[in-house]
N, C-alpha and C positions, 0 to 999 in steps of 0.2 A: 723776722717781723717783730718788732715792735709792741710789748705785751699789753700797749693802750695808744688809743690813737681818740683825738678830739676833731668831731667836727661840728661846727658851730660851740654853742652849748654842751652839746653830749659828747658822754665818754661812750667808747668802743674799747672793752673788754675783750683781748683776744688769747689771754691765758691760758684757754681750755681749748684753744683752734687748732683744728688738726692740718692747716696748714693748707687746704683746699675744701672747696663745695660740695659737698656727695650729694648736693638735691639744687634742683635746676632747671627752670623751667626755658629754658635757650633765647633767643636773642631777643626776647621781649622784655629781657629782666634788665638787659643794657638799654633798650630805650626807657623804662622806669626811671633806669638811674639817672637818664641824660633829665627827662622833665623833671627830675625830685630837684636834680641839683642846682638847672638850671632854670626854674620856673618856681612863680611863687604858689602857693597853694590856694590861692584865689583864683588862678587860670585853668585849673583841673577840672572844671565843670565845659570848658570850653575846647581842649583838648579832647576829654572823653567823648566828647558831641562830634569833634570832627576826625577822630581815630576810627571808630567805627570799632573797636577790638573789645572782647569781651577780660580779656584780661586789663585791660588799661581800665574798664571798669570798674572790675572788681577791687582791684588793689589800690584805686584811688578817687573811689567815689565817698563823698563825706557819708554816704546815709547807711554805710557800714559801720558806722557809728554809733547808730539808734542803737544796737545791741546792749549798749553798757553806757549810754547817755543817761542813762534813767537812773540807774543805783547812785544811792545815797552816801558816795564817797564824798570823804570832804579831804579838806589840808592838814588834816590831824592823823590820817592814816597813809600806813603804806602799804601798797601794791606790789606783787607779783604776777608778771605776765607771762607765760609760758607758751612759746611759739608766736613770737610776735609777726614774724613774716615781715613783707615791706609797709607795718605800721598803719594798718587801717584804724585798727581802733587805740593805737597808742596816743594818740592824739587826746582822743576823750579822755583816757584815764589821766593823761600826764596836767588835765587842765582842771580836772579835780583834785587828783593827788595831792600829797605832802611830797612824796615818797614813789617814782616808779623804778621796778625792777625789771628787765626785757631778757628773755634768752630766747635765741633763735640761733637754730644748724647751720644759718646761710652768711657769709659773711657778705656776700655781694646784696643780701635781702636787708644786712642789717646796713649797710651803708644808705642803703634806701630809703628805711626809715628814718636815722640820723639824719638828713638831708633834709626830709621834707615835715621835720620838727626840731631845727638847728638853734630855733630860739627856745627848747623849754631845758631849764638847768634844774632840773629835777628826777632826770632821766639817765639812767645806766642800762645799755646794752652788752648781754654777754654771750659772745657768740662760741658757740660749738654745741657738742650734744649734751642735754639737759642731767644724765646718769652722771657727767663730769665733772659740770658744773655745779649742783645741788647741793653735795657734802659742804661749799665752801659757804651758801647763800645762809642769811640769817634764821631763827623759828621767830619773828615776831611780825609775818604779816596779817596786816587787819585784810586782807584781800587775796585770793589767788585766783586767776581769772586764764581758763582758758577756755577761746573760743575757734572750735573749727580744730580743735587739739589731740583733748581723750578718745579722738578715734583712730588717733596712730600710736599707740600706749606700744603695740607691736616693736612697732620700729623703734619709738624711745628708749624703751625699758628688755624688751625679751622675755623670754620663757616663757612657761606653761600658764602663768597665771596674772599675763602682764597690765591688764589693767587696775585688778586689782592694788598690785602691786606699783604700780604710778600712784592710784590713790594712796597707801600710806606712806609713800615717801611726802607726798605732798602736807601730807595731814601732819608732819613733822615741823613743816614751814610755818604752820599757823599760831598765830595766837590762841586762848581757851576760849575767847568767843569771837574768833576769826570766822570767812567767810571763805566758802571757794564756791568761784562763780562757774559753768562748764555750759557748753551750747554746743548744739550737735544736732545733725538730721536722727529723726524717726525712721528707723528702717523699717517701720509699716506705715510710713506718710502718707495720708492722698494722695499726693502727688505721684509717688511710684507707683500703686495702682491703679492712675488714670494713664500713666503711659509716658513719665519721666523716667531718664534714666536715672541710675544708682550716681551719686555726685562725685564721685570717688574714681568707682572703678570704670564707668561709662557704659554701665551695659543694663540690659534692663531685666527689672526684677529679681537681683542679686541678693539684697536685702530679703525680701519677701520670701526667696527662696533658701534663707536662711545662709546665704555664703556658700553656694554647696560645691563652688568651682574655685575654693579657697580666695588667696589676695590680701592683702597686707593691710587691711583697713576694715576694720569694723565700725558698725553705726550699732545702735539697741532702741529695743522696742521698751516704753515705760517699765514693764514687768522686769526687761533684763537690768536696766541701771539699777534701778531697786535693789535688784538681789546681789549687784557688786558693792552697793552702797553697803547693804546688809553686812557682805564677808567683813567689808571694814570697819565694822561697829560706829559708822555711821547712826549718830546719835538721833538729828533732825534733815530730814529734806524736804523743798519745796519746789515743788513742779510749777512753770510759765509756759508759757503757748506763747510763740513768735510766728508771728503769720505776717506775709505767704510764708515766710522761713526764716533763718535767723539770719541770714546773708543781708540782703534788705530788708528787716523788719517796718510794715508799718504799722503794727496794733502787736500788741504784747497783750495776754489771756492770763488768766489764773483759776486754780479750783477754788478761789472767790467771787470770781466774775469768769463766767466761761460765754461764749459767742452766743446772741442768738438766732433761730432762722434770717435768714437773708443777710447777714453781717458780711460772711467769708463768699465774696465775690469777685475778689481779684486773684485768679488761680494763674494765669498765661505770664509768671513771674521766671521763668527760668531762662536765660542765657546763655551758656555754658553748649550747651550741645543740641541736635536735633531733638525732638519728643514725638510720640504719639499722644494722639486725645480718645482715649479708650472710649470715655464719656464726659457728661456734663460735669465737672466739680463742683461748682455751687451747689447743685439740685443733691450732689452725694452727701455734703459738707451739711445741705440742709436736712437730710434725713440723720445721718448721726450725731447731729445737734438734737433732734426732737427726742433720740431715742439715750441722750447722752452717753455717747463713746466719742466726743471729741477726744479726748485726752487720748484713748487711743492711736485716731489716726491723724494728729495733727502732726504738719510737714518737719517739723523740729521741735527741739525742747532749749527750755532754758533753764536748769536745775538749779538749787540755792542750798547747798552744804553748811546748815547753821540756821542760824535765828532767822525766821521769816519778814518779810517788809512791811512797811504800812500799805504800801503802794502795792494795789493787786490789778489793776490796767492802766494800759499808755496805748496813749495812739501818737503817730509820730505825722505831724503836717510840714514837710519841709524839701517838697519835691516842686518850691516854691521860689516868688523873689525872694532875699535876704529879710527884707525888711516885712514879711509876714510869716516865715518861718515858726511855729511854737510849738510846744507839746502837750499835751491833754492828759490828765493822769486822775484815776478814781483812786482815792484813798480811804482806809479806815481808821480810826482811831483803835487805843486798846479799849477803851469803851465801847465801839461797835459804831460811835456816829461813822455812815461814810461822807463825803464830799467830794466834790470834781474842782481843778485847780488847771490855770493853762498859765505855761509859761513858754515866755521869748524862748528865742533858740539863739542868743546874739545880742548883742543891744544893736541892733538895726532894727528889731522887731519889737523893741520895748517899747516906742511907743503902740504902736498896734494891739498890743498886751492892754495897755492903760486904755485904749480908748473903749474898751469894754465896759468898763464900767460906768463911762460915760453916755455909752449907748445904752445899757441896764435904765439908769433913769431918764431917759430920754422915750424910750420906748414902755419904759411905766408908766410917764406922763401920758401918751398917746392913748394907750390901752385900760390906764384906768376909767373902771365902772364895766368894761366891755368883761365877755367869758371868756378870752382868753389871756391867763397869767404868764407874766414872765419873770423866768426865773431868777432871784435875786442875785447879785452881784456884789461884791465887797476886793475894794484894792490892795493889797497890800504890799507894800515898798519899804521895808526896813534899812534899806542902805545895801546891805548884803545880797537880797533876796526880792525878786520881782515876780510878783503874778497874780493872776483873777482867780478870787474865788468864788464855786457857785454852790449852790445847794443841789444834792443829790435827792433829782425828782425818781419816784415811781409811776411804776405805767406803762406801756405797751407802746413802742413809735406809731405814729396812724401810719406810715409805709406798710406795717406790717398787718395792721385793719383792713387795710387794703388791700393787700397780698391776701387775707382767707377769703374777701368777698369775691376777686377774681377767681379764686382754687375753688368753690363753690357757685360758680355762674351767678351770683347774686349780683349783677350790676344796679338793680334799685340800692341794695344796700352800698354798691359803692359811691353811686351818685348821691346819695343820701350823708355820707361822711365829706364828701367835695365839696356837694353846697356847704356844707358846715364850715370845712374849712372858708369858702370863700367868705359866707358871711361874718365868720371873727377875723379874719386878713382884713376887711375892708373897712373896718370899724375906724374911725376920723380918720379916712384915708388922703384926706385934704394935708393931712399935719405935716409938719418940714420935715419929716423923718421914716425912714422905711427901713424894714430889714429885706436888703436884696436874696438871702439865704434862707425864704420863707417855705424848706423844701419839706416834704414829708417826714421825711428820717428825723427832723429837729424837734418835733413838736409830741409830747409825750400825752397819752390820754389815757385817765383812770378814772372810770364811770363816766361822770359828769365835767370832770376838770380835764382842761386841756391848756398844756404849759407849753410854751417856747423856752425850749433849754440850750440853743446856741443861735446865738444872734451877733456873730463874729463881723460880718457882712452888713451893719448898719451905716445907711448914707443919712446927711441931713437937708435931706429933700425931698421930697413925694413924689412915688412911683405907683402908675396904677394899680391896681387891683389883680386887672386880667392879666396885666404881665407878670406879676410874680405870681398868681395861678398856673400859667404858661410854660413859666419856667418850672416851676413844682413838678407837673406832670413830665415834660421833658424831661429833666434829670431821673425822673421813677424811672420812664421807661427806656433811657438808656444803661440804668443798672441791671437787669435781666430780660433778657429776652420772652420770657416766660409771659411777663405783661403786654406783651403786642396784641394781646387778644382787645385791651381795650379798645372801648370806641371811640376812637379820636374826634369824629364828626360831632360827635356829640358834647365832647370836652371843648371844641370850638365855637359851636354853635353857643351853648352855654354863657360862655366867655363873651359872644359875640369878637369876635378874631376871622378871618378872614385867609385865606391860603394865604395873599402876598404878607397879611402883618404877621402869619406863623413863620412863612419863610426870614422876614425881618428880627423876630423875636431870636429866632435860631443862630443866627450873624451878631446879634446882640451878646448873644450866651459866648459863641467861642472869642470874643473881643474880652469878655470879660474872665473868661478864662487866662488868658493871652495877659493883660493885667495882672494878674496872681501870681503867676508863674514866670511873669517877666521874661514872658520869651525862651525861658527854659526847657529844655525840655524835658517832656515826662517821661517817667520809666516804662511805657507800655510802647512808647517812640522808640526809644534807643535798642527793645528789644525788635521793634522792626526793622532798624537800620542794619545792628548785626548782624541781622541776613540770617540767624537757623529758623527750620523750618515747624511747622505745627502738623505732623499726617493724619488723618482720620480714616483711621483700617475700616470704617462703618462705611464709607464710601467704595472704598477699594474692593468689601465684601456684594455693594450694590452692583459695583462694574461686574464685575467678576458674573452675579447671577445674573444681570441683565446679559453677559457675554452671551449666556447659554443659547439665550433666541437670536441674538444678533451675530456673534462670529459664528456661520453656517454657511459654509457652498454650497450654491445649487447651481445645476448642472442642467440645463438644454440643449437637445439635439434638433438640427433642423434638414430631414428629409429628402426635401423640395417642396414642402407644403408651411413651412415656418413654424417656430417655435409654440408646441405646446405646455399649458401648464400644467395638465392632468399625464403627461410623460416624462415630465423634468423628474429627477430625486435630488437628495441632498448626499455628501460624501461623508459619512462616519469618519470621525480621528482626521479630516483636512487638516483640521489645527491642530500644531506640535508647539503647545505654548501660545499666549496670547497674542502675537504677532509678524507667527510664522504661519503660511500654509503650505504643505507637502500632498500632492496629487499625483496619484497612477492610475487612469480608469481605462476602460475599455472602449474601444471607441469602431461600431460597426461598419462596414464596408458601404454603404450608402449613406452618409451621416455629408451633406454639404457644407455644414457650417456647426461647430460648435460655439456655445456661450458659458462664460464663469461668470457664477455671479460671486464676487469675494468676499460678503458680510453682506451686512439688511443695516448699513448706515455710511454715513458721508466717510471717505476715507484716503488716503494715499497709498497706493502698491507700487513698492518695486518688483520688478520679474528680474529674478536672480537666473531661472533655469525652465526654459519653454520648449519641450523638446516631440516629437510625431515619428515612432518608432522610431527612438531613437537619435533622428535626425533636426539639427535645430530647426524650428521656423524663422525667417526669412523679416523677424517682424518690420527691418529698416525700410521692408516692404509694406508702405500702407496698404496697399490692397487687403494683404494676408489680418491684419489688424485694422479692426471696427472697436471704441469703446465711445461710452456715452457719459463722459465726463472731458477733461485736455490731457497732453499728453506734455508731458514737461522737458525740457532742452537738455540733452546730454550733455554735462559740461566735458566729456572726453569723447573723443572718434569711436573707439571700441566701446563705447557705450550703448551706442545706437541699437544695438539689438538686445539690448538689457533696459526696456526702457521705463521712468516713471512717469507716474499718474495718478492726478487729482480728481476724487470723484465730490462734485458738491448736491449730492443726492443720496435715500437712502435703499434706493435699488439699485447701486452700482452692477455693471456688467461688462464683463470682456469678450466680444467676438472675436471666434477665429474662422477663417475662411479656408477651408481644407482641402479643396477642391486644388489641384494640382499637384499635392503633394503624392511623394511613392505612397503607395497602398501595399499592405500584406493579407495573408491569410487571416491575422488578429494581430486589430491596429490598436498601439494603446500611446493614450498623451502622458506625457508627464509633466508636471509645472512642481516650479518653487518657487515661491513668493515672499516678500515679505510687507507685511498691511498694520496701517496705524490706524485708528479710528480717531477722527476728529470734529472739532466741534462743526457745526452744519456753516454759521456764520463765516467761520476760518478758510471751511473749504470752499465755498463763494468767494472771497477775496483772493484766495488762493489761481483760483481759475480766471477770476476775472486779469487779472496779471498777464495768461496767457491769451495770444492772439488768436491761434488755429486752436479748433474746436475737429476732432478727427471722427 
């Protein structure tokens, strides 16, 4: 082979290639490579949508990007990337960059990424293993970045002390006031204690449990990186918060700005494999937010090895059309002013960016002399550099004013903030101008003052009152479930709205959704399309104790005088397992007629094994067989005396007619069954199906 190979623009370094792939995730990496090479990276939103595959997501969805979209690389510096993989976020770096460096193990991984950034001639890939590689690579990067990396230090490096040991070779690559950027799950996330798996090894609570069943992959809890940081005289580090996680980040945290109650409410962010939902994650997220140990268990970190940023949150809007895509970013000076600044993601979004400030005094105009401010706006477009900037209000969202009157039954006092807000929303509501985004969350109050601090969403036309009231509350209460206590009746009445114009307003909202997102779709969709599941053991534990009254045979004997209830019993241990019953009873020498009854709810039995000393009964004989549900078609001949049965009632019963059969001295039945419980609705459809009713 060939010690350099070009594709497009980039070089491929194969000098340190051992000649084959020792990591390989199988034929999903050949179709990667067919769309990298044969598809522009403009159709990768439309692919991932109709693949339905959670890897075609992951390795080439742009919003793996946000990760390192943010940092403050320019063209002056160079980069080092470590484990680039098939190039998710190579992309971003290479479009900052001066200078990118890429080494990754895969050479079919690195042809991937070569492919699907063939136009950036800034970019050197060097494939094989990084211990090989590294002696040749330069010390002068402003950058080392790896993400989704230092948790296979194991596999890179070796020994007893191998993360460590990845950090000071690393720290040899850097400049004196270089940076290494590193992201990696929290092995005490949220996430894994509400009931994700481990990301890695696929199993659950591996982390938590400290690794205790070994495996080639470690993740660390705040305290452990620290104290690796420490061995390597790790001078400065700065912890971020990527939420839901650093895979798709869309809000990036700091211990300058940490989350507050009610923020971290998009938790059903995982892909990758089944989970359990142990519990609510917002409601947990919002109790260790009050009581601050976010940093503990937040789902990943984003560490910063050097001098700390201006920039201590981002929020990332771009699960969007192109042409509104932007990102939101709280900054401080070393002075200590902060400010908020939103910038394009594109220039498809640049104008969208600009008409912000457009809307600032447009919606000054409207609302001066009124109480409520909005927050100033200032353009700036240097040529190089595009974005709004705003003044960093203080104050408390009214969402979350809201939130304590609900958590303390106070509805005057919530109604009381309502009208308020409606009365400053409607203030010269005649005017050619509205902001359609006049939602809770945007509007900041301290004491007396109440600011509108995002007003993204200005039309130049008038929009009533009650409908952006409408919408307000809508959007509250589709963000926790927690608020369904309000009174809706009363929010309507109010408003004066009406069921058919709330149903209207509602058709209104998702059209304008639908607008935004230009048909895209969102990431809470693609993890329903993938198809893994969400289990709640909290349910399974309800079946389970509800089984106890409900899976129970009882048993009636009939005489000659018909079945009593004050002589029926139930049988101890029928059930061997949820969906099995196994019967051996006694059965007296004048008994005409037995009854099973095989649970106390709607259900389907099959009879595996019906047997009268021994001897089968005869069931393809109705006579011998009475039940008071249908009796379902044997789809084979030797079935017929095995037969199944729909009960759409919840005192199912099976008669037997015993009168004919041998008798002994002591006669015993035996039955084997097998019984599903089903919904009442199911079983009615189910029967209605069949014709004879037996």
């Amino acid at each position: 082979m060939e010690n350099k190979e070009r594709i497009g623009k980039i070089t491929l370094d194969y000098s340190k290639y051992p000649g084959e792939d020792f990591y390989c995730d199988g034929a999903v990496e050949d179709e990667l490579l067919q769309i990298a090479r044969d598809m522009s990276p403009v159709e990768f939103s439309r692919v991932i949508e109709e693949r339905k595959s959670w890897p075609i997501l992951y390795h080439l969805s742009s919003q793996r990007e946000n990760i390192v979209e943010w940092l403050p690389i320019s063209k002056e510096h160079k980069v080092l990337e470590v484990g680039s993989g098939c190039g998710a976020i190579t992309g971003a770096l290479a479009a900052k960059a001066g200078e990118l460096t890429c080494v990754d193990l895969s050479r079919k991984r690195s042809m991937i990424n070569a492919y699907r950034h063939s136009e950036c001639d800034n970019v050197t890939i060097h494939v094989g293993n990084f211990k090989d590689i590294e002696p040749d690579l330069p010390g002068d990067y402003d950058y080392i970045c790896l993400i989704g990396v230092f948790e296979y230090g194991q596999s890179y490096i070796g020994g007893t002390t191998p993360y460590e040991d990845f950090l000071r070779i690393l720290q040899r690559h850097l400049k004196a006031d270089g940076r290494i950027i590193i992201a990696i799950e929290n092995k005490l996330g949220m996430k894994y204690f509400a009931g994700c798996k481990e990301d890695h090894l696929g199993t659950y609570f591996s982390g938590i449990e400290n690794y205790a069943d070994g495996g080639g992959v470690r993740t660390f809890s705040r305290k452990g990186l620290e104290r690796i940081f420490a061995a390597c005289g790790v001078g400065e580090s700065h912890f971020y918060y990527p939420y839901p996680d650093y895979k798709f980040m869309t809000t990036l945290f700091s211990d300058a700005y940490l989350p507050g109650k009610g923020e971290l409410s998009n938790n059903l962010r995982n892909f990758d494999r089944d989970r359990m939902l142990l519990f609510n994650e917002k409601q947990a997220f919002d109790g260790v937010v009050e009581d601050g140990l976010f940093p503990v268990f937040s789902n990943s970190y984003l560490v910063v090895l050097g001098a700390d940023f201006d920039i201590k949150y981002t929020r990332y809007s771009n699960d969007r059309a192109p042409e509104y895509c932007i990102r939101t970013e709280i900054g401080q000076t070393p002075e200590g002013r902060r400010y908020v600044r939103k910038y394009p993601l594109g220039k498809a979004a640049a104008e969208h960016v600009r008409g912000m400030a457009v809307a600032y005094e447009s919606l000054k105009e409207r609302y001066e002399g009124s109480s409520l401010h909005i927050n100033h706006c200032s353009l700036v477009d240097n040529g190089t550099e595009l974005y709004a900037e705003f003044e960093f209000v203080k104050g408390q969202p009214l969402s979350r004013l809201l939130d304590e009157c609900l958590e303390h039954r106070d509805m005057d006092g919530f109604f009381d903030y309502f009208k308020q807000y409606v009365e400053k929303v409607d203030y010269h509501s005649q005017a050619p101008v509205a902001d359609f985004d006049l939602v809770f969350s945007n509007i900041l109050v301290d004491g007396e003052d109440w600011t509108l601090i995002d007003y993204e969403w200005t039309f130049g036309k008038p929009v009533e009152t009650r409908e952006l009231a409408f919408r307000a509350v809508y959007c509250y209460l589709l963000e926790d479930r927690k608020r369904g206590c309000l009174e809706m009746d009363r929010i309507l009445e109010l408003l004066q709205i009406t069921q058919e114009d709330a149903q209207q307003l509602r058709e209104q909202e998702r059209e304008f959704q639908s607008f935004v997102t230009g048909k895209r779709m969102a990431m809470a969709q693609m993890r329903e399309l993938i198809g893994y599941r969400v289990m709640q053991p909290a349910k399974w534990i309800d079946q389970y104790q509800d089984s106890e009254h409900v899976n129970r045979v009882q048993i009636y004997e009939d005489l000659g005088d018909g079945y009593r209830e004050e002589t029926s019993y139930f049988v101890k241990d029928a059930y061997r397992g949820e969906n099995h019953i196994e019967l051996e009873i006694p059965v007296s020498g004048n008994v005409k007629m037995l009854r099973i009854d095989p649970c106390m709810d709607a259900c389907m039995v099959k009879v595996k094994e019906l047997t009268f000393n021994g001897v089968e009964i005869p069931l393809q004989n109705k006579k011998n067989l009475l039940i008071n549900g249908r009796l379902l078609k044997a789809s084979r001949k030797e079935d017929a005396n095995h037969p199944s049965m729909v009960f759409p009632t919840t005192d199912p019963n099976i008669n037997l007619v015993l009168e004919g059969l041998e008798r002994k001295g002591e006669n015993v039945l035996t039955a084997n069954m097998e019984i599903v419980r089903i919904p009442m609705e199911m079983a009615q459809d189910m029967a209605g199906a069949v014709k004879r009713i037996i």
